[in-house]
C-alpha positions in Angstrom: 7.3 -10.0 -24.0 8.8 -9.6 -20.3 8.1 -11.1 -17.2 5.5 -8.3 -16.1 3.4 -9.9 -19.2 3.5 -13.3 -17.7 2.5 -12.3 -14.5 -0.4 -10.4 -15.9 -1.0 -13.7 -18.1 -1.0 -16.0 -15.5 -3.5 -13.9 -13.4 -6.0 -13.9 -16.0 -6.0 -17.4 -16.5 -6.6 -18.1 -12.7 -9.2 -15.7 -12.3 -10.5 -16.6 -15.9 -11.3 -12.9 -15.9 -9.6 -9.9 -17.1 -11.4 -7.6 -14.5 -10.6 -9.7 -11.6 -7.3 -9.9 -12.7 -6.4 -6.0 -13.0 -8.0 -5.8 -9.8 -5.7 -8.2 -8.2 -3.1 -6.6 -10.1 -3.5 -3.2 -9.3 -4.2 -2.2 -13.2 -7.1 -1.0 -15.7 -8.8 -3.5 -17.1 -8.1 -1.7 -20.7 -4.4 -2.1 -19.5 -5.0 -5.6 -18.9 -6.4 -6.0 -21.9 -3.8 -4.2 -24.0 -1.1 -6.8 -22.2 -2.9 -10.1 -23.6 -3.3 -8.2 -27.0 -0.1 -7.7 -27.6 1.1 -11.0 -26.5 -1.4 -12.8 -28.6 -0.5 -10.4 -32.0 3.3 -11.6 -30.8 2.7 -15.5 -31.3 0.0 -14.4 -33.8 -2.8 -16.2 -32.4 -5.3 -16.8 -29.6 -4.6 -17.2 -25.9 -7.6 -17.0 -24.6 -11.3 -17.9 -25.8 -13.6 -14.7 -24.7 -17.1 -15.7 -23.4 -19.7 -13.9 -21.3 -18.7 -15.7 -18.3 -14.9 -14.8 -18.7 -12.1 -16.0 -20.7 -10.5 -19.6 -20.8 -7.1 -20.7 -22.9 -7.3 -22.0 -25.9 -4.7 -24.9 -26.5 -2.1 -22.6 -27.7 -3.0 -20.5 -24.3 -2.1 -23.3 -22.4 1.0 -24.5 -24.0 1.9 -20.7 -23.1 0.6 -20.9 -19.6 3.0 -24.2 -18.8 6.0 -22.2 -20.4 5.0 -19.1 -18.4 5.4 -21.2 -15.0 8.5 -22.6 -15.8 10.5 -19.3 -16.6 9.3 -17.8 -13.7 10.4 -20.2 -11.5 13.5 -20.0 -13.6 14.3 -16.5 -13.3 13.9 -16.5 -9.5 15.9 -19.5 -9.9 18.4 -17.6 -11.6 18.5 -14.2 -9.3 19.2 -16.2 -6.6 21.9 -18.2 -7.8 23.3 -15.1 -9.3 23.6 -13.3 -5.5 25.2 -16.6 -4.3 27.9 -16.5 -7.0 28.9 -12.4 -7.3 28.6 -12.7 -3.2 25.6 -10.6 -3.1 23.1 -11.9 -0.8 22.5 -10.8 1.8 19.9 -11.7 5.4 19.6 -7.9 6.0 16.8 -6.3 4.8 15.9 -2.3 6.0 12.1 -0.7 5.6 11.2 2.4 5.9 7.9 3.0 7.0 5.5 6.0 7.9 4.5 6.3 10.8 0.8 4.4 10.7 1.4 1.3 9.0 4.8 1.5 10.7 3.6 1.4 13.9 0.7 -0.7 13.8 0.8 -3.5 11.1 4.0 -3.8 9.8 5.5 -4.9 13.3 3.1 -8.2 13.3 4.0 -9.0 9.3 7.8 -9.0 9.6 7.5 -11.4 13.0 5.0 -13.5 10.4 7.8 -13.3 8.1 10.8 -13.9 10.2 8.8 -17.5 11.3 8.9 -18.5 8.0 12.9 -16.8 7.2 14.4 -17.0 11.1 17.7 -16.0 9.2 16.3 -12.6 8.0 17.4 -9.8 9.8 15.2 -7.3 9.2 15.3 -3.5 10.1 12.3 -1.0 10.7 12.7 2.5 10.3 9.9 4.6 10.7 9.3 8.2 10.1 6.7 10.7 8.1 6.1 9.9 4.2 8.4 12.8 3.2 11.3 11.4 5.6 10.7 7.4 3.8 10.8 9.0 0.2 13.7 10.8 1.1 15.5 7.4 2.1 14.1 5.6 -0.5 15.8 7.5 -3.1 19.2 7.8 -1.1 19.1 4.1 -0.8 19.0 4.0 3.3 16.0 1.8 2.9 15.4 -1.5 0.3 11.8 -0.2 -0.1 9.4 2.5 1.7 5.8 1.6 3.3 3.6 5.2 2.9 0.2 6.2 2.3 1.4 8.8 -0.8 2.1 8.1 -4.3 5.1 9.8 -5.3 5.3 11.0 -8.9 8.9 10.8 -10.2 10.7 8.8 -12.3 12.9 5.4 -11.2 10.4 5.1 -8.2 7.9 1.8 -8.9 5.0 1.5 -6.2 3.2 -2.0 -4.9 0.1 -1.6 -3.4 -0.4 -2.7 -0.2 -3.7 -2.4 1.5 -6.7 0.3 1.6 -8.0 2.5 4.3 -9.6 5.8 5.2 -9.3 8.6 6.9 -11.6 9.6 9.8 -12.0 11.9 12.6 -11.3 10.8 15.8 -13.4 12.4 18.8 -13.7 11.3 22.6 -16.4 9.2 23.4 -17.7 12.1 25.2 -18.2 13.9 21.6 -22.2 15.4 21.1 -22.6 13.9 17.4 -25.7 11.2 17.3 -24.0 9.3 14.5 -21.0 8.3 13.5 -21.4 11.2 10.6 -20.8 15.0 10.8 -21.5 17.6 8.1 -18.5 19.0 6.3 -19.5 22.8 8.1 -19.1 20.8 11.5 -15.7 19.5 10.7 -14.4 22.8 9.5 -15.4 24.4 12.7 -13.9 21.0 15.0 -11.3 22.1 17.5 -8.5 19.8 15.5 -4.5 18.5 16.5 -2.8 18.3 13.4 0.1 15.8 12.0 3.2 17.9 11.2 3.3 18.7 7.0 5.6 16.0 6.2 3.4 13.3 7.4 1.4 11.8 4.4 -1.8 12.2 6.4 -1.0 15.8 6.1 -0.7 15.7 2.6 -3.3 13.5 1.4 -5.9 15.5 3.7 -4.7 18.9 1.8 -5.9 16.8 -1.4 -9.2 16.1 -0.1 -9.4 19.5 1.0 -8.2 21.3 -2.3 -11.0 18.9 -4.2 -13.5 20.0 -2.0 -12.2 24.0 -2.4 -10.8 24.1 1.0 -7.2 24.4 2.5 -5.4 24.1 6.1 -6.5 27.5 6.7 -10.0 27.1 6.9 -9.5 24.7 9.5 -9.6 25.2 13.6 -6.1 23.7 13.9 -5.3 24.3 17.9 -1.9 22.6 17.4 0.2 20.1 15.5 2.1 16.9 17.1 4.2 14.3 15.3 3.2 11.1 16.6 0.0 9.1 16.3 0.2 8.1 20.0 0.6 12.0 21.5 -2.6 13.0 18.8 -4.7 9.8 20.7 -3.7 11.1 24.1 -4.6 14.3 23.1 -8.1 13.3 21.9 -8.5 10.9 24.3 -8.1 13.9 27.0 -10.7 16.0 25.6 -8.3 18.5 23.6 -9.8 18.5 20.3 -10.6 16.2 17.3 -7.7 15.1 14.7 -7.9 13.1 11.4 -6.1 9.8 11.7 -6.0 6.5 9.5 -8.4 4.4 10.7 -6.3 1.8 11.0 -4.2 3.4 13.7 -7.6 3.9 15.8 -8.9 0.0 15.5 -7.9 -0.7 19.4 -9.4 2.6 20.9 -12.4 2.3 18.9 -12.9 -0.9 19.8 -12.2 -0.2 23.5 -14.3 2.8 23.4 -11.3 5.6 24.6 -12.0 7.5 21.1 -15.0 7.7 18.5 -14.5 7.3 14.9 -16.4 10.1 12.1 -16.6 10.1 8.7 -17.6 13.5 7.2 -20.0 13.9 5.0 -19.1 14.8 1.7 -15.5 14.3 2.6 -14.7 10.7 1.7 -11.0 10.1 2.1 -9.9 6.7 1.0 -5.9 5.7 1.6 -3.9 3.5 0.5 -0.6 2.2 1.4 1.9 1.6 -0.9 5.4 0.2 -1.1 7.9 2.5 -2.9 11.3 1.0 -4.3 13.8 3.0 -6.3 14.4 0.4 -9.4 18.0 0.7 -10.0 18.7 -0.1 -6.0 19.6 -3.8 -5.8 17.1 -6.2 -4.1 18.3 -9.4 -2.7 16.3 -12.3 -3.2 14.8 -12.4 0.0 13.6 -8.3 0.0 11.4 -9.2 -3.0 10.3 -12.1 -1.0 9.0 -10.1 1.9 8.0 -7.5 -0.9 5.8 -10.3 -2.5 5.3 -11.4 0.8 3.2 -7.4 1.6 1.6 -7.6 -1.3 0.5 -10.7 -2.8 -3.4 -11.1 -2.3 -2.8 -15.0 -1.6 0.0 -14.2 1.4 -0.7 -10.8 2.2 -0.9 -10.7 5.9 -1.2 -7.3 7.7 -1.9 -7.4 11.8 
């Protein structure tokens, strides 16, 4: 048993659901499922009655849910006494962010946050995916905000929130709909985030699945800011593909169109990235909870 399994116990017992809870948890439900097995063959016994409306504890389930709360709170309990002790904590916290959620939502959540903790001092770095990974496992950043998922060992990711990509076009753009075929797209007139960006890279994926790459596109140019592509658009240049979230304002206002493609569907998500052997203070994990709890989460 480790605290992970408690976490996932005590979600299931608040959603009495196991699907509910691996969505809120960011798992399978088989993986879920797998968790409360083994802690139930551990104690050898029931934690949960199954029925077709959910799951509920059984008694011995909720002598382990009250014990589950309490070393919890303990363990925090515990970490944070431990940084006051060995002189480790710290009110300085740096994130690294890309450039999107960098830009555009993480500024509001760390002034939400800093209300609550006016002692934090918190620093923003942002930059393109690649650049944040690269920090991330240098340890010039507590924890990285990106849109890709990086596969390597000793880096854990949080999810954060969802988005999508779209093409963004001037208002002045012939397409009836907000839609345009994939063959439309491919001939678009298009300004480009450099390849380091994680736009960049999780476009190429959507491409490749699709059996397309960069080359079969009409890039005209490449720029490495999300405010010089929206000027660009906005003056009639060409099209680019953006996170949606970085367009909410203009599409709002009416300075840019948003398209989705047909046949193209590109979901995003953000994701915090932490290397696990780089030591959080108590207060980083509280702004990391903070991100990505579903009952605080608060992005701008």
């Amino acid at each position: 048993m480790d605290t992970y399994q408690l976490k996932i116990f005590l979600a299931v017992s608040k959603f009495q659901s196991i699907s509910k809870a691996a969505k809120v948890m960011h798992l399978s439900q088989p993986a879920v499922s797998t968790h409360i097995k083994n802690l139930e063959e551990y104690y050898m016994g029931p934690l949960f009655e199954r029925t077709q409306q959910g799951v509920s504890l059984t008694k011995a389930g909720q002598v382990f849910y009250t014990y589950a709360q309490r070393i919890l709170a303990l363990q925090e309990e515990m970490e944070q006494q431990l940084e006051i002790t060995m002189q480790h904590e710290s009110n300085q916290i740096i994130v690294g962010a890309s450039t999107t959620i960098g830009n555009v939502s993480l500024p509001c959540s760390i002034y939400l946050f800093k209300e609550e903790y006016p002692e934090v001092n918190i620093r923003l770095e942002i930059a393109n995916a690649e650049e944040i990974l690269r920090k991330v496992k240098a340890e010039q950043v507590d924890f990285g905000v990106v849109e890709i998922l990086p596969e390597m060992p000793g880096i854990s990711t949080h999810h954060v929130t969802s988005d999508e990509l779209v093409l963004i076009v001037p208002p002045s753009h012939p397409a009836q709909t907000d839609k345009i075929t994939l063959k439309e797209f491919l001939s678009q007139p298009l300004i480009m985030r450099e390849s380091g960006s994680g736009t960049h890279k999780v476009l190429a994926q959507f491409l490749e699945a699709q059996g397309y790459t960069f080359k079969d596109l009409n890039v005209i140019t490449e720029m490495t800011t999300i405010d010089a592509i929206k000027s660009a658009v906005q003056a009639g240049m060409g099209g680019a593909v953006v996170p949606r979230l970085s367009v909410k304002k203009e599409v709002y206002q009416g300075s840019l169109r948003a398209l989705t493609i047909i046949d193209l569907d590109m979901p995003l998500n953000y994701n915090i990235i932490k290397f696990d052997h780089h030591y959080l203070s108590s207060k980083t994990r509280r702004l990391i909870k903070f991100l990505t709890d579903p009952e605080e989460r608060f992005l701008c």
